[in-house]
C-alpha positions as CSV (number, residue, x, y, z in Angstrom):
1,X,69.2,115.9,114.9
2,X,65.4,116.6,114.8
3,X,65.2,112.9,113.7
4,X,67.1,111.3,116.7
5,X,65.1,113.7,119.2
6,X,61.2,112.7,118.0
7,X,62.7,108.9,118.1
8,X,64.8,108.6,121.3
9,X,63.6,112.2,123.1
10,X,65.5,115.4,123.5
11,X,67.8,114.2,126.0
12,X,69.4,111.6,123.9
13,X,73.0,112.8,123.0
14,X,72.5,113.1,119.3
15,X,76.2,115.0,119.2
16,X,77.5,112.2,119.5
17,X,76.3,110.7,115.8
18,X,78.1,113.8,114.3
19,X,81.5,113.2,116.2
20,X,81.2,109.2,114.9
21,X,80.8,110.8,111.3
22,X,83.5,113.2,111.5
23,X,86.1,110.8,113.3
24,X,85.6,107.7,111.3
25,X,85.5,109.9,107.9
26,X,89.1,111.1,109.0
27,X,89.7,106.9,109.6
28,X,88.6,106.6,106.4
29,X,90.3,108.9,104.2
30,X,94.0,107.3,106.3
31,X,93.0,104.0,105.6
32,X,91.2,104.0,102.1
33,X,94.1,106.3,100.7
34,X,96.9,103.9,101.8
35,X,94.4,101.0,100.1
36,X,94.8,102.6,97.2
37,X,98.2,103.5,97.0
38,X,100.0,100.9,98.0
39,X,97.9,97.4,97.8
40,X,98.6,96.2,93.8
41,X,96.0,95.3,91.9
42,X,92.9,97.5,93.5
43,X,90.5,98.8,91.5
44,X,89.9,102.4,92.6
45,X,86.8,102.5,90.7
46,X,85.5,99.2,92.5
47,X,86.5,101.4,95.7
48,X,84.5,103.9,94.9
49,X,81.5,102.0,94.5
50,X,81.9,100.1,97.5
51,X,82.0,103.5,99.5
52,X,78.5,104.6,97.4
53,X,76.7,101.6,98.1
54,X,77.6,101.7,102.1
55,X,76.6,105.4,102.3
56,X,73.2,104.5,100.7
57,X,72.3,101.5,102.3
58,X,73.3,103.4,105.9
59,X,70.8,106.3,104.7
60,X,68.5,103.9,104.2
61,X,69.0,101.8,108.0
62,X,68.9,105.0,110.2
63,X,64.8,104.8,110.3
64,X,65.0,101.2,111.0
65,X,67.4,101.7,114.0
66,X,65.2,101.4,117.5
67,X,68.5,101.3,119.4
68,X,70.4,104.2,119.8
69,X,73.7,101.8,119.9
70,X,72.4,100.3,116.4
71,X,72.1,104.5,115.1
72,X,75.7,105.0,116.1
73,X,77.0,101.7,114.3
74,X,75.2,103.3,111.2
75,X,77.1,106.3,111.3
76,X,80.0,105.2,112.3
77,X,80.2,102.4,108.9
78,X,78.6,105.9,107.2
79,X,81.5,107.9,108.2
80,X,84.2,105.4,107.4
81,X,82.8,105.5,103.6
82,X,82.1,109.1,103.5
83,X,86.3,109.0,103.9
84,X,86.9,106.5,101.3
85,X,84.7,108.5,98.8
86,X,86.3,112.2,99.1
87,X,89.9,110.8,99.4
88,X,89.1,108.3,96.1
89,X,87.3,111.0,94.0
90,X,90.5,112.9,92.8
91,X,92.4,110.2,91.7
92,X,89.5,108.5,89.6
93,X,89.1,112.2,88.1
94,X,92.7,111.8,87.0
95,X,92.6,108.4,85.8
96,X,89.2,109.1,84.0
97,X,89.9,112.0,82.3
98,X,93.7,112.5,82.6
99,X,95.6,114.9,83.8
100,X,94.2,118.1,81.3
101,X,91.1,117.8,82.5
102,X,90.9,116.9,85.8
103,X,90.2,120.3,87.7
104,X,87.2,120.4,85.3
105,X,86.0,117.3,86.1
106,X,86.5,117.8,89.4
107,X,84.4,120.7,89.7
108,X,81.8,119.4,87.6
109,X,81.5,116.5,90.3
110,X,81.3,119.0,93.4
111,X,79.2,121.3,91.2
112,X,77.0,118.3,91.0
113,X,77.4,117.5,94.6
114,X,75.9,120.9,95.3
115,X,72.9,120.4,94.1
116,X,71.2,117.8,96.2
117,X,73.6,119.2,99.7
118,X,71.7,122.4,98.7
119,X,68.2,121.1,97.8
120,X,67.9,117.9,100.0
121,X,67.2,119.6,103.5
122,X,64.2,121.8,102.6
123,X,62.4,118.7,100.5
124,X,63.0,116.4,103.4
125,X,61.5,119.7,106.3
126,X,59.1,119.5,103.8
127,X,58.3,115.4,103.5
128,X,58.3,116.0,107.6
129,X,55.9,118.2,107.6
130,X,53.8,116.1,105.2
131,X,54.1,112.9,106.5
132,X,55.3,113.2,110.4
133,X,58.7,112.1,110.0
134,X,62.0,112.1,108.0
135,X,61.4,108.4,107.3
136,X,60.8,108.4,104.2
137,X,63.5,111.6,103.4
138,X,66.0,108.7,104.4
139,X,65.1,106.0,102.3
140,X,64.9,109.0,99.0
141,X,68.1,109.7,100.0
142,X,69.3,106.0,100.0
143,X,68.3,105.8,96.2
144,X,70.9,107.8,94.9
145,X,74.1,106.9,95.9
146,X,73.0,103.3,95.0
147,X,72.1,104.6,91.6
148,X,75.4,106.0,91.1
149,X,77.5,103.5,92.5
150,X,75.4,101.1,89.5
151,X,76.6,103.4,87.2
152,X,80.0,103.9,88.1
153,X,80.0,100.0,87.9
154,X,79.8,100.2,84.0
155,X,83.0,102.9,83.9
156,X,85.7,99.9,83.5
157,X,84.2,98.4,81.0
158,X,82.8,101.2,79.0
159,X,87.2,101.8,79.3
160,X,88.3,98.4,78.4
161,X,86.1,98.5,75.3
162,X,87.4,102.2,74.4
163,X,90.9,100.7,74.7
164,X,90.3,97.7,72.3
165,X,88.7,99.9,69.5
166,X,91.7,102.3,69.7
167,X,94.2,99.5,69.8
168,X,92.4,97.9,66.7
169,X,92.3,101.5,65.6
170,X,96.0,101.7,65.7
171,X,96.7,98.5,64.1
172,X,94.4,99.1,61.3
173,X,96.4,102.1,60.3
174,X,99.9,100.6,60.8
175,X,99.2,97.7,58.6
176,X,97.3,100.4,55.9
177,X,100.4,102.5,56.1
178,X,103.1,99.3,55.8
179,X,100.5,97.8,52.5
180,X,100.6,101.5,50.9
181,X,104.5,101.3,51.3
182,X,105.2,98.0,50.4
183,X,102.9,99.1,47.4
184,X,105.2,102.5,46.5
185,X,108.4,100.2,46.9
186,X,107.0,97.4,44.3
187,X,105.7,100.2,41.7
188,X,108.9,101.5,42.2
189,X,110.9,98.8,41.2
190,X,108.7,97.6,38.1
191,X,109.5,101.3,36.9
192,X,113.2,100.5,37.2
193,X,112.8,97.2,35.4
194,X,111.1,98.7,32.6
195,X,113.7,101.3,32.1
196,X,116.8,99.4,32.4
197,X,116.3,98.2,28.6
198,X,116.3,101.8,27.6
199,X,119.2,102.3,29.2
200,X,121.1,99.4,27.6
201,X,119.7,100.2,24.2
């Protein structure tokens, strides 16, 4: 709000941005949630990224919007992925994790969340008062979504190469436990071989 009233004066209808961010988050979660649900083969994961990556690039455009029209495309696109990331986060918790532990992980996530929502608005007052305007608080807060979404790229493949050393896991022990009963079955037999002259005798 104080940003949109030193760039386009107190008049300006800065409600407005809010309204864009609420409706098309609401959009969002409708449209994103059906994606995921029902199109085959989409990667929630990929989703998720997708949605971290808009959010921080928007951050990152609302100093560089001279237009007020340009500030409400912003949050509107802002919005739209602020839906796709709250109504994607639970069921990436559950495929994660599974289903044991997903409350924790869950609240780890919106324990984590906490912490910037918490410390972000007095360090950008504070980069305002140093440096005249919340320029530069947008582009810091940019950076970490885009960080995270980097991350979160790795997750599928960090999975697919857990998978593959617990399917050569399994194998491994299936063909030790077939080899160490083929071996009881052979010993086995030689001891009957060796006592069936015995017998005879």
């Amino acid at each position: 709000m104080k940003h949109v009233e030193e760039r386009f004066g107190a008049d300006a209808n800065k409600e407005v941005l809010l309204m864009c961010i609420g409706i098309t988050s609401g959009v969002g979660r409708l449209i994103f949630g059906r994606v995921a649900d029902y199109v085959p083969g989409v990667n929630k994961v990929f989703l998720q990224v997708s949605s971290f990556m808009v959010i921080g690039l928007m951050s990152m455009m609302i100093p560089l919007c001279h237009v007020f029209g340009g500030l409400i495309a912003v949050c509107l696109l802002m919005g739209l992925f602020d839906g796709c990331f709250i109504c994607i986060m639970a069921p990436i918790a559950f495929e994660l994790v599974g289903s044991q532990n997903v409350s924790q992980a869950i609240g780890f996530l919106l324990g984590m969340m906490s912490v910037p929502m918490t410390v972000g608005p007095p360090i950008a007052g504070f980069l305002r008062d140093r440096l005249g305007s919340y320029d530069v608080a947008f582009y810091l807060a940019g950076i970490p979504p885009i960080i995270g979404g980097a991350v979160l790229c790795l997750i599928p493949w960090v999975e697919a190469r857990r998978k593959r050393k617990e399917a050569q896991t399994a194998a491994d022990t299936t063909e030790k436990m077939l080899e160490s009963k083929s071996g009881a079955r052979d010993g086995a037999d030689g001891e009957v071989k060796a006592q069936d002259p015995e017998s005879v005798i």
